[in-house]
C-alpha angles and dihedrals in degrees: 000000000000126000117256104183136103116270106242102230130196116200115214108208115028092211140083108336095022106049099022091036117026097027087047095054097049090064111108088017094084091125085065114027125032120194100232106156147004136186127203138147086233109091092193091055084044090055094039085056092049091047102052108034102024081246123163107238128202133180089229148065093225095044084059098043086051095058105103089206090063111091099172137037113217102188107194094148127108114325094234083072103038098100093030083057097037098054092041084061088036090058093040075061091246121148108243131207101201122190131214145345092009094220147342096263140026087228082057091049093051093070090063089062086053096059125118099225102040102126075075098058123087121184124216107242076149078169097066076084109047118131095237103052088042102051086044102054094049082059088053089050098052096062095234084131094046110217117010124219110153151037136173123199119191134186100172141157149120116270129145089212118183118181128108095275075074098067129079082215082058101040083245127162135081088270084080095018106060088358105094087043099055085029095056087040093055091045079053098050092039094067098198141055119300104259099163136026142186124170131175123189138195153176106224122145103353120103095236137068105257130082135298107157117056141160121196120182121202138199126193113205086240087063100244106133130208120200109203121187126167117177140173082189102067125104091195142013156201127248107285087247135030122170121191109200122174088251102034156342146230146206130203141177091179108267095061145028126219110211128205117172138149114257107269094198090062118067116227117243110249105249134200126201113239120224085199121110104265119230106267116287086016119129081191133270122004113263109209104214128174110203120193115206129188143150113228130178123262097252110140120201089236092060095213132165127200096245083056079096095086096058088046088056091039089057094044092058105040097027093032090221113162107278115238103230105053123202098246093052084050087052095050079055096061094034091063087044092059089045099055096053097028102117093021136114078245094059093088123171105342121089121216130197093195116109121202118253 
């Protein structure tokens, strides 16, 4: 018989992602997920939990794993925890929900995928199920652009933050910040295994000393390229997503999309390239193409919403039903990551073996 029950959940890191994200989505969601514990080194975010939700607070990690009422471990505090906490609630035989990224370094994540328990464990690409990417990728799918070969993806902006996430002590910098997401985006779009990579990072406007500014280039082996950027340093930007197809284009900022595509109602004349000398400001013969153009709003088929993430992880503990997001997608993810900043000023303390393509 299935279980019907809650799971009892204790949230690691009462801050920004764990109480204004994960706390936030679990409203309305009481039937499948109940706030038991938390755990943070702030005593005012541990009273404002216990406040709020009835829930049993502790300062550390362990108090909280050791709490038999805690079924499962959501781990939304700093990321240079993030494995060591994951595999201490993996080993007390909890199921962990683990955010991104899942780790500092794709040799760190490895040891998740040695634990013993990690068919427990679910990691929090929550953007797999954004609107936008999912919308845009059943248009790509449908074959309205032709051939796809290339998509940029940009999360730009100017902004003198200051905060840790701006400090290489600290694994600072966008690289681990909006990079698993755009990164786990562009594997997505490439459909088909990494067989080149370039990368390029900067401090530009933040207050710290990691990066804010970056450019990763991907290649699928298919060919189909996919140009990432995200940037704190930047005054103005492009659409968050552009995709160049060989029949069409769009453009998108998240709550619509702008179309461009050829007529497929009308065949396209058969053309050969002439070797001839063209007439003076000719480019050669005249191409009658009939372009339809139109705005239409983000509304994918699947109706999904970023914090869906949580029924799909309700239903893959109490149903047992396969998970979307796999660990070894999650650990691409990082090894990309290494191997961007592997050889830069960005690279800190860690030391990688990998060696870009």
């Amino acid at each position: 018989m299935a279980n019907t029950k809650p799971i009892r959940v204790g949230i690691v890191g009462l801050g920004r992602a764990g109480w204004n994200m994960h706390c936030r989505e679990l409203e309305g969601r009481e039937k499948k997920f109940q706030i038991v514990a938390g755990c943070d080194p702030i005593q005012e975010r541990r009273e404002l939990l216990a406040k709020k939700y009835g829930a049993k607070t502790y300062r550390t990690v362990e108090e909280l794993i050791s709490d038999p009422d805690v079924e499962m471990v959501d781990i939304a505090n700093r990321q240079e925890d993030h494995v060591s906490d994951a595999l201490k609630a993996l080993k007390a035989g909890k199921y962990v929900f683990l955010e991104k990224p899942i780790a500092v370094s794709y040799q760190e994540a490895l040891k998740l995928k040695a634990a013993r328990n990690k068919r427990k464990l679910f990691i929090r690409h929550n953007r797999r199920f954004e609107p936008a990417f999912q919308h845009i990728r059943e248009i790509i799918a449908s074959g309205l652009l032709g051939d796809v070969f290339e998509i940029k993806l940009r999360r730009n902006g100017f902004q003198r933050r200051d905060d840790w996430q701006t400090l290489k002590k600290c694994s600072g910098g966008q690289l681990l910040n909006w990079g698993p997401h755009l990164v786990d985006h562009g594997l997505q779009f490439l459909e088909s295994p990494l067989a080149e990579l370039w990368s390029n990072l900067k401090c530009v406007a933040a207050a710290g000393d990691a990066e804010d500014h970056l450019k990763i280039i991907l290649v699928g082996k298919t060919g189909r390229l996919v140009d990432i950027e995200i940037s704190g340093g930047a005054v103005l930007s492009e659409p968050v997503y552009i995709v160049l197809g060989s029949k069409g284009a769009l453009t998108s900022d998240d709550a619509s999309i702008h179309l461009k595509y050829l007529d497929p109602k009308k065949k396209l004349a058969p053309r050969k390239a002439d070797p001839g000398t063209p007439a003076v400001n000719s480019f050669g013969s005249k191409d009658d193409l009939r372009w339809i153009e139109k705005d239409i709003k983000v509304d994918p088929k699947a109706g999904c919403r970023m914090d869906h993430i949580w029924d799909h992880l309700h239903t893959a503990i109490r149903e047992k039903k396969a998970f979307p997001i796999t660990l070894d997608q999650s650990l691409e993810v990082m090894r990309v990551i290494s191997q961007v900043k592997q050889g830069t000023p960005f690279d800190g303390k860690s030391k990688r073996k990998t060696k870009k393509k």
